[in-house]
C-alpha positions in Angstrom: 14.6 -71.6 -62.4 11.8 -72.6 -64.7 10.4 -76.2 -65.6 12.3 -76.3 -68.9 15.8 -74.9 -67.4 15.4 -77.2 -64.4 15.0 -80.4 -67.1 18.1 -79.2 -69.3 20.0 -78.6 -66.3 19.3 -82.3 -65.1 20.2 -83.3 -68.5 23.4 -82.3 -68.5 24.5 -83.6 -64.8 25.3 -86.7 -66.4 27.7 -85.7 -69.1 31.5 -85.7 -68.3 33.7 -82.6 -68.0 36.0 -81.8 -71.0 39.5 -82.4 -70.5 39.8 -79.4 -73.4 38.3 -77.1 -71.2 40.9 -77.7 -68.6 43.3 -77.7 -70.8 42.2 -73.9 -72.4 42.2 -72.9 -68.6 45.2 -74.0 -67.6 47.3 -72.5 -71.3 45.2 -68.7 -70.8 46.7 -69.3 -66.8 50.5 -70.0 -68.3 50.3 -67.1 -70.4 49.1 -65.0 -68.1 51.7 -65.3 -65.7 54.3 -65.1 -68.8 52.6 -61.8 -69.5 52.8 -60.1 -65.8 56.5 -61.2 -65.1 58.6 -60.1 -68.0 62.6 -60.4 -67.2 63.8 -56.5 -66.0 66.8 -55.8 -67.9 65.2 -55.3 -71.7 62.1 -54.3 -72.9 59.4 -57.5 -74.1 58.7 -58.3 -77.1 55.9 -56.2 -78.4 53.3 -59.0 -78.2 53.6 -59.5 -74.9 53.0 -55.7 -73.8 49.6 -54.3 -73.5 48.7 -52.0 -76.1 49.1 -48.1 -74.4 45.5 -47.4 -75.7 43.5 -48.1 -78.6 44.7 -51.5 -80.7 45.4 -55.3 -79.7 48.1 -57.6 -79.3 48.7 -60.8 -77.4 49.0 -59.8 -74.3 45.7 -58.0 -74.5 44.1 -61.2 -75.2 44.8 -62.9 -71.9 42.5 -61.4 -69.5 39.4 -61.9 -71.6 40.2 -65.3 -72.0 40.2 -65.8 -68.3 36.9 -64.8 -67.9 35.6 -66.5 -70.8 37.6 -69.7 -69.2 35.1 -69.0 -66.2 32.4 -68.8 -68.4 33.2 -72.4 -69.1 33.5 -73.3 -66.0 30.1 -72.1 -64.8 28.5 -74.1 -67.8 29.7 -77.3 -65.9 29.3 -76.4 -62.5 25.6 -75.5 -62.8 25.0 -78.6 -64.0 23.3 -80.1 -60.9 19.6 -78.1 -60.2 20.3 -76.3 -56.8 17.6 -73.9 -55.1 18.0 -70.1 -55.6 18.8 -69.8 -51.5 21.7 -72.1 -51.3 23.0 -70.4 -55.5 22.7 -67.3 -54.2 24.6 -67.4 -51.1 27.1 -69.5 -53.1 27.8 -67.0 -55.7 27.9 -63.8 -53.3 30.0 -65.8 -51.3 32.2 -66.7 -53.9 32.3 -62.9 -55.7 33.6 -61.7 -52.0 36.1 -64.0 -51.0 37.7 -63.6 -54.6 37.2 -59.7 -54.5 38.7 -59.6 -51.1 41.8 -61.6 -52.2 42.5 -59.3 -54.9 42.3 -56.3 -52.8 44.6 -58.2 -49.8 47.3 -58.7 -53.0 47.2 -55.0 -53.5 47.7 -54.1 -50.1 50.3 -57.0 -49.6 53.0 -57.0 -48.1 50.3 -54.7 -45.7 54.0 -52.8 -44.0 56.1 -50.5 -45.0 59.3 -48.8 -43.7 58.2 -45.3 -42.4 60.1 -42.6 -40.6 59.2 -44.4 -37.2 60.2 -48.1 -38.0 57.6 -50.4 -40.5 53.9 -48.9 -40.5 50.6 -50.3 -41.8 50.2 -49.3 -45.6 47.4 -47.1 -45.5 44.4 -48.1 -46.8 43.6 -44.1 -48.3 46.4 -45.3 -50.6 45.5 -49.1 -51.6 44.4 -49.8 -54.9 40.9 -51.0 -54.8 39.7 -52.0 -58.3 42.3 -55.1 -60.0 42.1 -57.7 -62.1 40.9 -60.3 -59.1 38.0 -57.6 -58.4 37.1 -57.4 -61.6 36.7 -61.2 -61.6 34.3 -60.9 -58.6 32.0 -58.8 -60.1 31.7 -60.7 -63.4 31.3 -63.4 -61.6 28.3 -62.1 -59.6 26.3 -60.1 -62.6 27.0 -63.6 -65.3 25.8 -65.4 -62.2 22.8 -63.5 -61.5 22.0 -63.2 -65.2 22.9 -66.9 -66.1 20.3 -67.6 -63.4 17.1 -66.4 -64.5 17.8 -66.6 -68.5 17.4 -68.6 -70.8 20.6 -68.7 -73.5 19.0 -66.7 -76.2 17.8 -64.4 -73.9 21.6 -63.9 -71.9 22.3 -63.6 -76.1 20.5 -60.6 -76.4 21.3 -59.0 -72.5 25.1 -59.2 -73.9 24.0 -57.4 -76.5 22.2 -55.0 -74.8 25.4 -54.1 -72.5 27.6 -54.2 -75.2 25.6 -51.3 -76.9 24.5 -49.8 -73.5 27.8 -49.8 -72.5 28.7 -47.8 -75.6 25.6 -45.5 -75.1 26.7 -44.5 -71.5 30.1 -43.2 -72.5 28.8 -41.3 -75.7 25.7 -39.7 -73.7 27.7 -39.1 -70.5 31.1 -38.4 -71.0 32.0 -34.6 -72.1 31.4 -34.0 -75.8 34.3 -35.2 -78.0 35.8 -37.1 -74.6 34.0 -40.6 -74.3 37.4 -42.5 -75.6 39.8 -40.0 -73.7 41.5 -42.1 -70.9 40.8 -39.9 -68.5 37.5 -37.6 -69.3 35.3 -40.2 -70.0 32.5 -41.1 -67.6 34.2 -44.0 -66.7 36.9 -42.7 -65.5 34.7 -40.0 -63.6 32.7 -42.2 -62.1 35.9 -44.1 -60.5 37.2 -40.6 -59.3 34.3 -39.7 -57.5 33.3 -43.0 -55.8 36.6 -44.0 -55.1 39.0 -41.2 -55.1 42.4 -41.4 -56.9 44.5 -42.9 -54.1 42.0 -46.1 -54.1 42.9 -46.1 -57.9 45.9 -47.9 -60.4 48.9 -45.6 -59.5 50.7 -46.2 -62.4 48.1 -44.2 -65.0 47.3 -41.1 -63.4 44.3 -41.6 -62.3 43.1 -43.4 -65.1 42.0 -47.4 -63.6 41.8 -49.7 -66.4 39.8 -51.9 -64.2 37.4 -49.5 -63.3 33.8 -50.3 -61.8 31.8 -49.2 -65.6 34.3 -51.8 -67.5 32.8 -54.3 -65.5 29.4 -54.5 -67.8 31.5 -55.0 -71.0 33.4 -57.9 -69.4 31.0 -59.8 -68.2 30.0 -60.1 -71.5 33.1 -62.0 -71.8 32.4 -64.6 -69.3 28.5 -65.1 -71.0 30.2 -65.8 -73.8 32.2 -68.4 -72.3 29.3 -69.5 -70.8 27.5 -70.2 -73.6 30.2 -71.6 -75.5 30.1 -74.3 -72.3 26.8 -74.7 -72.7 26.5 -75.8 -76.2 29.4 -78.1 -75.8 27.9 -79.8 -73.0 24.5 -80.4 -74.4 26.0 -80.9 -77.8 24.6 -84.7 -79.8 27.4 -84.1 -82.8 30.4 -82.3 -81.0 32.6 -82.4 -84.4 29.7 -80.2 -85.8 29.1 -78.0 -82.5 32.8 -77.4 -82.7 32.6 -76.5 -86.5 29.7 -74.2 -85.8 31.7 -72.6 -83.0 34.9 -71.9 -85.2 32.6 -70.5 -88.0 30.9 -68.3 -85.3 34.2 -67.2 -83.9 35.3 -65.8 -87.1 32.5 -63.8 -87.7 33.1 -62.3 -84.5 36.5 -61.6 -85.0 35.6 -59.5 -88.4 32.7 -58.1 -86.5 34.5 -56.6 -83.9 36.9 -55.4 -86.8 34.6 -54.0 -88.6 32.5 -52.4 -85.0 36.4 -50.7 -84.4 36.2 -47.5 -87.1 33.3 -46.0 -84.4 33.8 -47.5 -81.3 37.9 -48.6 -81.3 39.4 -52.0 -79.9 41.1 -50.8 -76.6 41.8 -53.3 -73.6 41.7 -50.4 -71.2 38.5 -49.2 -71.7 37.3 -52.6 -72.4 35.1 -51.7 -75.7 32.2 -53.7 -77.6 34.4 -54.1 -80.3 37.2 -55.3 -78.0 34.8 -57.6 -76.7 33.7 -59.1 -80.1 37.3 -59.8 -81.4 38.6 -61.5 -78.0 35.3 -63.4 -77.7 36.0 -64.4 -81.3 39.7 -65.2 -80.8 38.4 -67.3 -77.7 35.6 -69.2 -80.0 38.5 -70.2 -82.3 41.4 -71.0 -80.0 38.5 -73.1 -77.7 37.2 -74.9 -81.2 40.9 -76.0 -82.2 41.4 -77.4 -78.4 38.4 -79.3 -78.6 39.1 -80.3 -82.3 42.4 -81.4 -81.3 42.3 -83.6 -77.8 38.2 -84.6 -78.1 38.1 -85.3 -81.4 41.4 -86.1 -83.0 42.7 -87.8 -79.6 45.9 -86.3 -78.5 46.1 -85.6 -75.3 50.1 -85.9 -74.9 51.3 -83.4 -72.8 47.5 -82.4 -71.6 48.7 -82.9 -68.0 51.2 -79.8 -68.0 48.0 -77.3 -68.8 45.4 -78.9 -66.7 47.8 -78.8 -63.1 47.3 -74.9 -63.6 43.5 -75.3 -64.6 42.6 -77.2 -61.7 44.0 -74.6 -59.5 43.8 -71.0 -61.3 43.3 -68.9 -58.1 45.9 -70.2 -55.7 48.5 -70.1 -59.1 47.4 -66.8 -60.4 48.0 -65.6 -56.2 51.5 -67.3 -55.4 52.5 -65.5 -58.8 51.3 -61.9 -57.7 52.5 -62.0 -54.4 55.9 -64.2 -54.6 56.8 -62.0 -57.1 56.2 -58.7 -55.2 58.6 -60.5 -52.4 61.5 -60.7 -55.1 61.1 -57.0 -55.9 61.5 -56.2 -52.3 64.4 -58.3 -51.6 67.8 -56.5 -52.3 70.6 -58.4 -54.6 74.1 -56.5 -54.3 74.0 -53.7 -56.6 70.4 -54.0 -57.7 67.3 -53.3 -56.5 65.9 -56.2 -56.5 66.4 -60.2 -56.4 64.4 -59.9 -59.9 65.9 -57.5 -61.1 69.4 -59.6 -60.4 68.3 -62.4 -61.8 66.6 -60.4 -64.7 69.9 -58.8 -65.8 72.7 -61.2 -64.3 71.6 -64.5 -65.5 69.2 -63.9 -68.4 70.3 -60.7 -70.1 73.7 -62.5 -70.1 72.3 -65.8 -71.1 70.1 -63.9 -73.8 70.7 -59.9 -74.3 67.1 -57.8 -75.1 63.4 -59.0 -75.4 64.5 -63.4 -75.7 66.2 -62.4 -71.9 63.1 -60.9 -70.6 60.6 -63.4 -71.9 63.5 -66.2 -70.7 63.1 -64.7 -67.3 59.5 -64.6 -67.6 59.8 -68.1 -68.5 61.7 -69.4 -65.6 58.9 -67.8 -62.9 56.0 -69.5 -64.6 57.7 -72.8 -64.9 58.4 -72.0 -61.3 54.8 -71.1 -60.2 53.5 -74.5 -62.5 56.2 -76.6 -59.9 54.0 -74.9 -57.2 51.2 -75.8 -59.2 52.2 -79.5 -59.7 53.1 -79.9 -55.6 49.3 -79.0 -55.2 47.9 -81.2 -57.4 50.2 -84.1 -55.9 48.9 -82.9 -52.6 45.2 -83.3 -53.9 45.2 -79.5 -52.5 42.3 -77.0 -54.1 42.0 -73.9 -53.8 38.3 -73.0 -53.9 37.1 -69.5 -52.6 
């Protein structure tokens, strides 16, 4: 860390967390799980299904958010100067505790009924790349980058792997291929290290976390980063916030404008894709702050921050508890979700308001789970 980091670093020990942070944490959590658990029974509202390929809707902002949310939080918890020994051994630490978890919730519930009685899953058939991985690794490469640079200079390396990204797939995929879900290099890349039984068995081969996405989203979480970082350090917030919104919007048409040559697509996690969430995130973050630091109203504040003070152990008992009702047989369906899907809220509320109903009643669920934890004074911290 150099003299001038080390003195802004000390500078901004002393200034207090933002409860709008939390609060943005805590909302991108709530939607989240809202997103993953729509009622069986009827087909979600269009919104809140990821786009098959190229284009955008709600759901596709979610996941971008999260690591632009942990972008924020970085921004606060480096703070306090620490030697590079103890930061490094924090943040691999960290990046394989979290990476580990994700692959255990692929692998749960780790037995399965064979023709000899329950067996291990096999590993040759686990998915290794997910959403918690992908986490990991962003969290290691903004870590290691945040480290060493100064915030114009992790500017410019975000857009240096934005375009590098972009380079990579035209230069190495086959010709005409570099947005085809399964030719481009990507996808190759995946296939070779990892084979396709290690891969998302739901897209042929295709992994839409796959290991080269990874250098587009972490540009997400620098973002959020530096969004943290100007907050933190700000002397006017009501004009920090303003410049925020104005830069947010120019992202937004950036990335639309970026789309004609390289298109907005979740999956492959493109620049373009990048600039519009990262706008999106710049605006929705600037209203939060606007709204409880500035106007004052922090009514209901409470129900968003339980989940933001405990993302991973939420986002966890959501994935896995989930996976138990699927497994569970209900009389003549599959599943205990699915019964509950199509028995209580398809009747309560036939086609897409059942489903997000459904989807409704697990996340209040998982924030009850969320609220016994924070009564506890129970943290989950990898």
């Amino acid at each position: 860390m150099t003299e001038t980091q080390a003195k802004t670093v000390a500078a901004l020990a002393g200034k207090p967390r933002f409860l709008a942070l939390d609060v943005f944490r805590g909302a991108t959590i709530f939607l989240m799980i809202l997103v993953n658990t729509s009622g069986p029974g009827a087909e979600p509202y269009p919104q809140l299904v990821h786009a098959k390929w190229f284009g955008f809707t709600l759901a596709d902002l979610v996941f971008p958010t999260f690591l632009f949310a942990m972008g924020n939080a970085m921004s606060f918890a480096l703070r306090k100067p620490v030697a590079t020994g103890p930061y490094l051994a924090k943040l691999f630490r960290r990046g394989a505790v979290i990476f580990v978890l994700g692959y255990l919730m692929y692998w749960f519930p780790f037995v399965e009924q064979g023709a000899n009685g329950w067996e291990w899953k096999p590993f040759a058939l686990t998915r290794v790349p997910g959403v918690l991985q992908r986490l990991a690794l962003c969290y290691v490469l903004a870590g290691l980058l945040i480290r060493w640079l100064r915030p114009r200079q992790l500017l410019l390396a975000g857009m240096a792997m934005l375009l590098g990204y972009w380079t990579i797939l035209l230069a190495f995929s086959p010709p005409g291929m570099a947005y085809d879900k399964y030719a481009n290099i990507g996808t190759q890349i995946d296939l070779w290290l990892l084979g396709p039984g290690h891969l998302y068995k739901k897209d042929g081969g295709f992994d839409p976390e796959g290991l080269l996405g990874t250098l587009p989203a972490t540009v997400n979480v620098i973002a959020g980063y530096l969004a943290g970082f100007a907050i933190v350090r700000s002397g006017d917030l009501g004009r920090t916030v303003r410049r925020m919104a104005v830069i947010g919007g120019l992202l937004v048409l950036a990335g639309l404008a970026w789309s004609p040559w390289f298109p907005i697509a979740k999956k492959l996690w493109t620049g373009s894709y990048v600039l519009l969430t990262v706008g999106f995130d710049l605006l929705l973050l600037s209203g939060t702050i606007a709204l409880i630091e500035l106007a004052g109203f922090r009514r209901g504040s409470r129900f968003f921050t339980i989940l933001g003070r405990n993302p991973l152990a939420i986002y966890l008992f959501s994935e896995l508890f989930v996976t138990i009702l699927h497994l569970i047989p209900a009389s003549d369906k599959d599943s205990s979700y699915e019964a509950a899907g199509v028995d209580v809220f398809q009747a309560i509320a036939p086609g897409p308001l059942g489903a997000l109903l459904c989807a409704f009643a697990y996340t209040m669920l998982c924030w009850a789970v969320g609220w016994w934890m924070d009564r506890k004074g129970w943290i989950l911290k990898a």
